[in-house]
N, C-alpha and C positions, 0 to 999 in steps of 0.2 A: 440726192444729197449734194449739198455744195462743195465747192472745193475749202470755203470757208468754216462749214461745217466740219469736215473730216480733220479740217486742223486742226479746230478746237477738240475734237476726239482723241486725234493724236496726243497733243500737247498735253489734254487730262490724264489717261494713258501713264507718260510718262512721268507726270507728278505722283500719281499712286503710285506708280515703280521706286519711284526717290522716296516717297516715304516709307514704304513696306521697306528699303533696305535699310534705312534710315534707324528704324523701327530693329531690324534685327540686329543693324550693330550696336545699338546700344543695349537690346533685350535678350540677342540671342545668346550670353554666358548662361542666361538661368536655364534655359533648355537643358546645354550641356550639362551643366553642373547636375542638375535632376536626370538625367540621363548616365550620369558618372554615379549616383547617390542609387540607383534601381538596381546598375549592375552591381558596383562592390558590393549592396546590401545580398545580392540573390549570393553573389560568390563567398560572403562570408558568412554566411545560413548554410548552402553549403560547405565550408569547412568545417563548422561547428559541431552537423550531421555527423561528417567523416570520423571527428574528432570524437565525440558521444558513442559514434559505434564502436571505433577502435578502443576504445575505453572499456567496455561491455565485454567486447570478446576479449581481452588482454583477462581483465577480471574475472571471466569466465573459466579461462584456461589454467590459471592462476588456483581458483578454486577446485575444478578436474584435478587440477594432478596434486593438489596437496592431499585428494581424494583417493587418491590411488596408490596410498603406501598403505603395508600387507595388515599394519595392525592398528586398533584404535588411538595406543598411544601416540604412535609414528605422526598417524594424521592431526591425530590434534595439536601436536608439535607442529607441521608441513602448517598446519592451517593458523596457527598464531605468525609463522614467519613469511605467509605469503602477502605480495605487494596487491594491495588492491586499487585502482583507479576511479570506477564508476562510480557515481553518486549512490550514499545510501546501502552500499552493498556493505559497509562493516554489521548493520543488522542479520544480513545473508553469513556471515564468518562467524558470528555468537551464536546462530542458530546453528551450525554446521559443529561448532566445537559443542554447545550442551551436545547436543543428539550423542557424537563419539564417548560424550564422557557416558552419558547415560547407558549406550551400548555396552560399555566396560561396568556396568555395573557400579556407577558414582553418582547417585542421583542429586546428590547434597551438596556437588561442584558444580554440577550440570545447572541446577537452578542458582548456585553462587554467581555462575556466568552470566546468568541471565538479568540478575539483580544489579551486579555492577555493572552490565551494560547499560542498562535504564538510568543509573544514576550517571556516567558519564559521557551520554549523549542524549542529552534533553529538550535538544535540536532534532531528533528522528521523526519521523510523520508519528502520526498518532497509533493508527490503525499497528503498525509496525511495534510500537511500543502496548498497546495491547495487548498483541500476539504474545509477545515477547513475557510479559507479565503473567498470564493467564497460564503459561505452560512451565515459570517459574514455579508458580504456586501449585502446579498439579505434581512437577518433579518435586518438589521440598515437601511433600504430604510426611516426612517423617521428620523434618530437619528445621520445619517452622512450626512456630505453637501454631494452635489451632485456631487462638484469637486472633490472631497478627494473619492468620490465612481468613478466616470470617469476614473480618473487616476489611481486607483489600477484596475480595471479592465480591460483597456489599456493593461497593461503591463499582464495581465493573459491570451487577447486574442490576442497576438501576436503569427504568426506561428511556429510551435514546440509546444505548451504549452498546457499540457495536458488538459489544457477545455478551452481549444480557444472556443471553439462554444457555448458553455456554458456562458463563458463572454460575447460573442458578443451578444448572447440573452438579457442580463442582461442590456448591452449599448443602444440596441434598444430599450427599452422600459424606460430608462432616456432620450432619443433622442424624444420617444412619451408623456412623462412626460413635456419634456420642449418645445414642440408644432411641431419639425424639423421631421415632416413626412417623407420627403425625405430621411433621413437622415436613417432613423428606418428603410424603406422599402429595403433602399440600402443595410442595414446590413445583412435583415430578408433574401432578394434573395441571397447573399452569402451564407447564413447558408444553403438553402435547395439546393443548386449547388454543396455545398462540398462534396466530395466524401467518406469522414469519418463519417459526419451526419448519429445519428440511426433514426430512424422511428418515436420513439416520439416526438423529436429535431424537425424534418421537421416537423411532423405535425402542434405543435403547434408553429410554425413560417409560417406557410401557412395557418393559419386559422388566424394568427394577420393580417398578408399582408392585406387580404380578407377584414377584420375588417376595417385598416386604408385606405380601397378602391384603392387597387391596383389587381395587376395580378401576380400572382405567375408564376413565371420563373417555364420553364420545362427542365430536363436533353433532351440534343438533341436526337433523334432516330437512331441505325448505320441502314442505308441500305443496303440492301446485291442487291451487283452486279450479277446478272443472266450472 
């Protein structure tokens, strides 16, 4: 190679030097800036974490000890004045006061609690307000008519609904209440036919069958063709 040549290497050389720095002082903010937007983003995900948990166990502790005075009343007092933090946990406090009121023997508070929660939090997940509903209506078996219990449970054992089977249980046994055996029996062999039914469900719908003197439907057998 020439001495000519190397020059002209050189001198290229240092033109791509001038412009690569060229290039980062005008370019290299967005680096940082993205480099600044990676970390604060990871450090304030983790805060958020921190924040979420500490919330959970505050909440937590909060429900523990308003759990741990000697008497039902106590607690259900402890548990209307405890400060709750985490999301969604005032469903976790309605369910905690029916249960105490229920335990003292007040079914017809226990599912009042349940009612006026549903109506002033109608922002709750779904499933939440479900639950919530479902165990209204099984506490108030003496304190709601039996229409106004019929018809909201209608509409929770329709197909899709997360405790279809759950309601229909609930209807058969207002269906046994008001004498329409037929009526119970027909629901109780749906319930143990269903393909979603757990084990508990079937069981104690095939031990009422038995009870109101019927015959418990059996899923059919596949035969295998030889």
């Amino acid at each position: 190679m020439s001495d000519t040549d190397s020059f002209i290497d050189e001198v290229s050389e240092e033109v791509r030097r001038d412009k690569l720095f060229g290039m980062m002082r005008r370019y290299g903010w967005i680096a940082v800036v993205g480099v600044v937007a990676i970390v604060g983003g990871a450090s304030w995900n983790e805060y958020q974490k921190a924040q979420t948990s500490a919330s959970a166990q505050a909440t937590g502790d909060a429900l523990l000890n308003a759990l741990d005075a000697d008497e039902s009343a106590n607690r259900v007092t402890a548990l209307q004045a405890a400060t709750l933090e985490a999301s969604e946990s005032e469903v976790v406090r309605q369910y905690l006061l029916s249960a105490e009121q229920a335990n003292s023997g007040d079914a017809a508070a226990a599912s009042a609690t349940l009612d006026a929660f549903l109506k002033a939090a109608p922002e709750t997940s779904q499933i939440y307000r479900d639950v919530a509903e479902l165990k209204s209506l099984m506490l108030g078996a003496d304190a709601i008519p039996a229409d106004e219990r019929r018809t909201r449970l209608e509409f929770m054992a329709q197909p899709g609904q997360a405790l279809a089977l759950l309601a229909s249980e609930q209807l058969a046994l207002i269906d046994v209440t008001e004498g329409n055996t037929d009526a119970a029996v027909e629901r109780l062999q749906a319930i143990i036919l269903d393909a979603s039914v757990t084990a508990g469900l079937r069981q104690r719908a095939t031990q009422l069958i038995v009870a109101l003197g019927g015959e418990p439907e059996t899923l059919p057998s596949l035969s295998v063709t030889q």
